[in-house]
N, C-alpha and C positions, 0 to 999 in steps of 0.2 A: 410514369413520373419517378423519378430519381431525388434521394434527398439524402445528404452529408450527415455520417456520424462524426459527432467532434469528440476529439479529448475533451472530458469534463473539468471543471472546477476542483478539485481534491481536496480545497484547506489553504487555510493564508499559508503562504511563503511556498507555497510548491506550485513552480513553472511550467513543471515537465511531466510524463511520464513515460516509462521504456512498457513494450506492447512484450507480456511475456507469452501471452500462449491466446489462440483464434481456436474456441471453439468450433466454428463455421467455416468450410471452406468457398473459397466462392463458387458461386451457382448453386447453395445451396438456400432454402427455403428458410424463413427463422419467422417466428410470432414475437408479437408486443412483449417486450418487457424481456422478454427471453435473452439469456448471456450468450452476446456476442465474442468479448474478450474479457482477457484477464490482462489487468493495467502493473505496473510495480512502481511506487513511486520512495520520496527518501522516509515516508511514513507509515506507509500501510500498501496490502495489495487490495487494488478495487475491482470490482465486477462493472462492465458495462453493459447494458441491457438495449435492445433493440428498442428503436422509439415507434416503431410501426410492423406490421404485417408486411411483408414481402420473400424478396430475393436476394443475399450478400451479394451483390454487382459486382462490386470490384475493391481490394484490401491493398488498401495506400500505402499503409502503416505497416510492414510487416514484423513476425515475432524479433524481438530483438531492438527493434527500431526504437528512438527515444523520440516525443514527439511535444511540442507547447502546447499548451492550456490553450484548448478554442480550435485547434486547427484538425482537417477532417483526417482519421484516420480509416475510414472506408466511405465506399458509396452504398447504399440499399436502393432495391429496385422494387418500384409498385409491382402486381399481377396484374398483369395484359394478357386480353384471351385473344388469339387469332384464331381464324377460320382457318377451317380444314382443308389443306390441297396448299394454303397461300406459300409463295415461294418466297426466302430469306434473303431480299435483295441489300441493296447498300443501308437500304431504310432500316432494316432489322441487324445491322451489324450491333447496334447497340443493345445492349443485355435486356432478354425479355424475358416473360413467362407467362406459362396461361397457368391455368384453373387444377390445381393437383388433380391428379387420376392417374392409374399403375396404365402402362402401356403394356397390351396385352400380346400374344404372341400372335404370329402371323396364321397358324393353324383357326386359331380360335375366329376369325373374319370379324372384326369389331364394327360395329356400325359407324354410321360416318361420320354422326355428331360426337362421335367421343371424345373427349378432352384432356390433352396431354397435360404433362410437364415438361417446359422446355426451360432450361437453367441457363444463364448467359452462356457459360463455358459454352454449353451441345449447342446454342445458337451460333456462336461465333464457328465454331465445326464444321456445322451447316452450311454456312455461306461459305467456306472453305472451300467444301466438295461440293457445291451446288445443289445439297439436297432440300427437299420441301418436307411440309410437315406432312405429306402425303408419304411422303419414303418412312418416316418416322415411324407410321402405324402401323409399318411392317416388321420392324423391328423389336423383340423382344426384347424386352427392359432388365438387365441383370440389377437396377439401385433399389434401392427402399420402397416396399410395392409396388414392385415392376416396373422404377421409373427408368428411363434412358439417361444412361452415363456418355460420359465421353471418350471412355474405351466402346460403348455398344457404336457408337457411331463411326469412329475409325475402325472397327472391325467390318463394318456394313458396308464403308468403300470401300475398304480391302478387297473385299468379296465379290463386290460389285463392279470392282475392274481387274480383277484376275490376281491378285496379287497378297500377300499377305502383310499386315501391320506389324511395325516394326515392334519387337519388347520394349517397355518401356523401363528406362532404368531404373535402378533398387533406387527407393527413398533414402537420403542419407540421414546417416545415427544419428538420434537428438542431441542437444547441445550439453546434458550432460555424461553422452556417452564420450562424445569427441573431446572433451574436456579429460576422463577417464582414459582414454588412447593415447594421448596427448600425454598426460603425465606417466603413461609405463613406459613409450616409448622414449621419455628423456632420463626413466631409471634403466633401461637396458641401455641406454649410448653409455650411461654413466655408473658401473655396478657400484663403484667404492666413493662413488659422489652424484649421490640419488638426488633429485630437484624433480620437485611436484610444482608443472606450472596453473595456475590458476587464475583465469581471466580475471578481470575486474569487472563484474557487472551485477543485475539485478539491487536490490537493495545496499550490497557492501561500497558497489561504485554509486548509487547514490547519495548512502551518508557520506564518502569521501567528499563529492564536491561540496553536499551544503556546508561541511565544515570550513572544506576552503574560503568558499563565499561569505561566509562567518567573521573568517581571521583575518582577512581584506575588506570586510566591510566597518569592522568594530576596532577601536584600539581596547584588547584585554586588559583589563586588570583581576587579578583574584586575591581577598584579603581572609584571612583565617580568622576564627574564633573559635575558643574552647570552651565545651560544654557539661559540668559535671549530671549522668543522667538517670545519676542514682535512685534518684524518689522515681523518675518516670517508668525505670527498671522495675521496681519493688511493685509500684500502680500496675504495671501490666502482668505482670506476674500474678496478682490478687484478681483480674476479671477476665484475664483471659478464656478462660473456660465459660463465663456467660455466652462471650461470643462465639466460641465453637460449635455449645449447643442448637446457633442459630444458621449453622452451617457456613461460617465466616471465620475465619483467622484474626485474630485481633494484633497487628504489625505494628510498630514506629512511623509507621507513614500517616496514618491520620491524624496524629500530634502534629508531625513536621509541617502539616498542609493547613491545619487549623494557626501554629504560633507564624507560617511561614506570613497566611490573609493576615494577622494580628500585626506583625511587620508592614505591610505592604501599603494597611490603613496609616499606620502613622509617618510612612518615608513614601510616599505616590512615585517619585523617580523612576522607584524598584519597578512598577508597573508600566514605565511606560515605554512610547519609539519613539524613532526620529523618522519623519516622513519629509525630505526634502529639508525647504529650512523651519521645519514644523516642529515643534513637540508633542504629540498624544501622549498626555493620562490619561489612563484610562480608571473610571470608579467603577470597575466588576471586575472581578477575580475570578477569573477559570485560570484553574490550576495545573499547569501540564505535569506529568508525571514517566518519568522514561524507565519502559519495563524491556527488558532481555529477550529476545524472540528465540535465540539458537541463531538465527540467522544476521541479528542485527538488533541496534535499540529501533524501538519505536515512540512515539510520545503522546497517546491519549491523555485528552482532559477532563478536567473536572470541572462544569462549570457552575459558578455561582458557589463555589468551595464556602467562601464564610459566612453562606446560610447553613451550611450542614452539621450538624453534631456528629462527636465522633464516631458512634455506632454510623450514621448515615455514610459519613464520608468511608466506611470500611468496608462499607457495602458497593460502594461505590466504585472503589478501589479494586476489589476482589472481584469485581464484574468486567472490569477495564482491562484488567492484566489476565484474565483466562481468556475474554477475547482478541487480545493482540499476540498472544501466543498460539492461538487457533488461527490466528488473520482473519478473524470475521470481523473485524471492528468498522462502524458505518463511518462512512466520510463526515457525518457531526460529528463521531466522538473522536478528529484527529483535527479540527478548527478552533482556530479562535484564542488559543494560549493565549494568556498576554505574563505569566510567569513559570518558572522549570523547575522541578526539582528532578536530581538524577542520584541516587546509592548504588554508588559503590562499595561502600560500605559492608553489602549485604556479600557481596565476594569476599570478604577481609581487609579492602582499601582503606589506608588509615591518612591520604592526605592524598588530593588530586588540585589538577585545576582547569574544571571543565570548561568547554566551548560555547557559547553563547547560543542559542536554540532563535534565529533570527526570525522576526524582526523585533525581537524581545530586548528589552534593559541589562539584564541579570538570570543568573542562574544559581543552583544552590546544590550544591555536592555533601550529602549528607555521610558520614566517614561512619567504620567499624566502632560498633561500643567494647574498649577495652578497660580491663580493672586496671589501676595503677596506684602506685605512691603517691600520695597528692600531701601536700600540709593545709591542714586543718587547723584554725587557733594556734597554729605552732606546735601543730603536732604533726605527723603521719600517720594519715589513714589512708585504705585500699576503699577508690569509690572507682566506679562506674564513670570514665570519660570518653569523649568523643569530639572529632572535629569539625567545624563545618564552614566549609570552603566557596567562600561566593567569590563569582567570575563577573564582572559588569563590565559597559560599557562607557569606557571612562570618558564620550563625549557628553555621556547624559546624567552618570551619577558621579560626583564628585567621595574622594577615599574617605571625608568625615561620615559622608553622608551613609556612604555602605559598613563602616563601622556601628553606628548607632542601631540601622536595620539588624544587625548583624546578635547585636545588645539585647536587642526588643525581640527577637528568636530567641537567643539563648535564655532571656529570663522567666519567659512562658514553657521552653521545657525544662527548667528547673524547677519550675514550680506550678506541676501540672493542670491544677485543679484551675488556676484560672484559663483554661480552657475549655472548662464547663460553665464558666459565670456568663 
């Protein structure tokens, strides 16, 4: 019996994913749960796990390939034991196996109930040269506890009719060697106008499109608001060191993510989508948060953000972002956003105007804190400002309405402590 692995589910708004690497080659054996592939999609890379005991049949999907949510990217094959001697007619073209066990050499006389491994690939072989599982037992197994490969088997009719197998040729360089070949051989055509080409794929090609998908789906707006964040400067300066003792970083992010819920309660817009001719508000606040990979942002969230205090939420934080820089992050903690915050800021960016993280409202670009001239009473003093640049979508928030959110952030990190009330 034969059954379909599918692309899984990944998280709202992800359609797709590109198949970066198959552990398993096919005919090869795999247990429950055991990683079959490494998936890449525009948020995280996922592990897919074998849903049963068997045999990788046959790989649909291969590395490289981008594939839809639901659709099968291999076949798994049950273990099927056949009797010994049975010959591999039309019936058996399709991918069988029996019962593990090394195939022993032909010296050794193996008795007769012994029980192979026969991997689709050495089946399909089989029926090629007409051999039976009876030839098989004669043949020394060079795979993994003496199983029979499908080099043992094209050697065995080589031999068998006079003739020798042909060499098979070199595997070609993985894709980021030929990528690497690729760009030295476009700097030797060109010594004094060097160009390094580099594909578009894995994560960079798929933030590319969801942004597309983004700018075509939403019409942009992004409105500024300027933030004096002097006192919230001074406050984290004064506890910081609590929180290191607890082996946590105390950052600007769990203010932003606590005044951002603070916001979101009194303006719902900020939270919601447009599903057809629908609106969802939505009343829970998972918090998405876009952390730096090296390789790409990603967006884990937080959810139920405006239950959490802000030691929780930095805990929280600091758990989210060592796993998205590792890529271990589970497929819950890259679902379900229903609002963004992204810093740039933390590079030195002092004014952006982000993309909307679909199928979300809004998004929130939190900017470098710099000292500056400010007037004070009509005076000049040097405080602690910073910007913050929200991107919405102007079928769903109107510009009063993201101003006031905008209002009701600024006021909670000017005045930090009511984020503790």
């Amino acid at each position: 019996m034969a059954i379909e692995v599918l692309m899984p589910h990944m998280g709202e708004s992800v359609a797709e994913g590109r198949i970066l690497h198959w552990f398993k080659r096919e005919g090869e054996p795999v247990r429950r749960d055991e990683t079959l592939a490494e998936v890449e999609t525009d948020k995280a890379n996922v592990e897919i796990p074998a849903p049963q005991d068997g045999v990788l049949g046959k790989i649909l999907a291969p590395e490289g390939h981008v594939a839809p949510v639901g659709a099968a990217i291999a076949v798994l094959e049950a273990r099927l034991t056949a009797p010994a001697g049975a010959p591999l007619g039309r019936g058996a073209a399709q991918p069988v196996a029996v019962h593990p066990g090394s195939a022993p050499s032909a010296a050794a006389g193996p008795p007769r109930d012994h029980r192979l491994t026969i991997t689709p690939v050495v089946a399909k072989v089989m029926e090629r040269h007409g051999l039976t599982l009876e030839d098989v037992r004669n043949i020394r197994g060079s795979g993994d506890g003496g199983r029979v490969t499908k080099q043992d088997i094209l050697a065995y009719a080589a031999r068998r009719g006079g003739g020798a197998p042909a060499a098979a040729p070199p595997p070609p360089p993985p894709a980021g060697e030929r990528a690497a070949l690729a760009a030295e051989a476009h700097e030797v055509a060109g010594l004094d106008e060097p160009v390094e080409e580099i594909p578009l794929t894995g994560l960079r090609r798929a933030i590319a499109e969801h942004m597309v998908r983004s700018k075509h789906a939403a019409p942009h707006v992004t409105t500024v608001a300027e933030v004096d964040m002097t006192t919230l400067v001074e406050f984290r300066e004064r506890h910081k060191g609590r929180f290191k003792e607890e082996g946590v970083a105390l950052t600007y992010m769990p203010f932003f993510v606590k005044a951002v819920c603070a916001g979101l309660m009194a303006f719902p817009a900020l939270n919601a989508s447009m599903e057809g001719e629908k609106l969802l508000l939505r009343r829970y606040y998972h918090i998405g948060v876009a952390v730096e990979t090296g390789a790409g942002l990603v967006v884990p969230v937080i959810r139920h953000a405006d239950r959490a205090s802000i030691r929780e939420l930095a805990k929280a934080l600091h758990r989210v972002a060592e796993g998205a820089r590792a890529r271990k992050l589970l497929a819950a903690d890259l679902e379900g956003g229903t609002f963004t915050i992204t810093n740039p800021g933390v590079f030195g960016g002092i004014l952006s105007t982000p993309i909307i993280h679909q199928p979300q409202a809004a998004i929130l670009g939190v900017q470098a804190i710099q000292k500056r001239p400010v007037v004070r009473e009509d005076r000049i003093a040097i405080r602690s400002m910073m910007y913050l640049c929200l991107s919405y979508d102007h079928r769903i928030v109107d510009g009063a309405t993201a101003v006031q959110f905008l209002q009701t952030v600024r006021r909670h990190l000017e005045d930090p402590l009511e984020l503790f009330v």
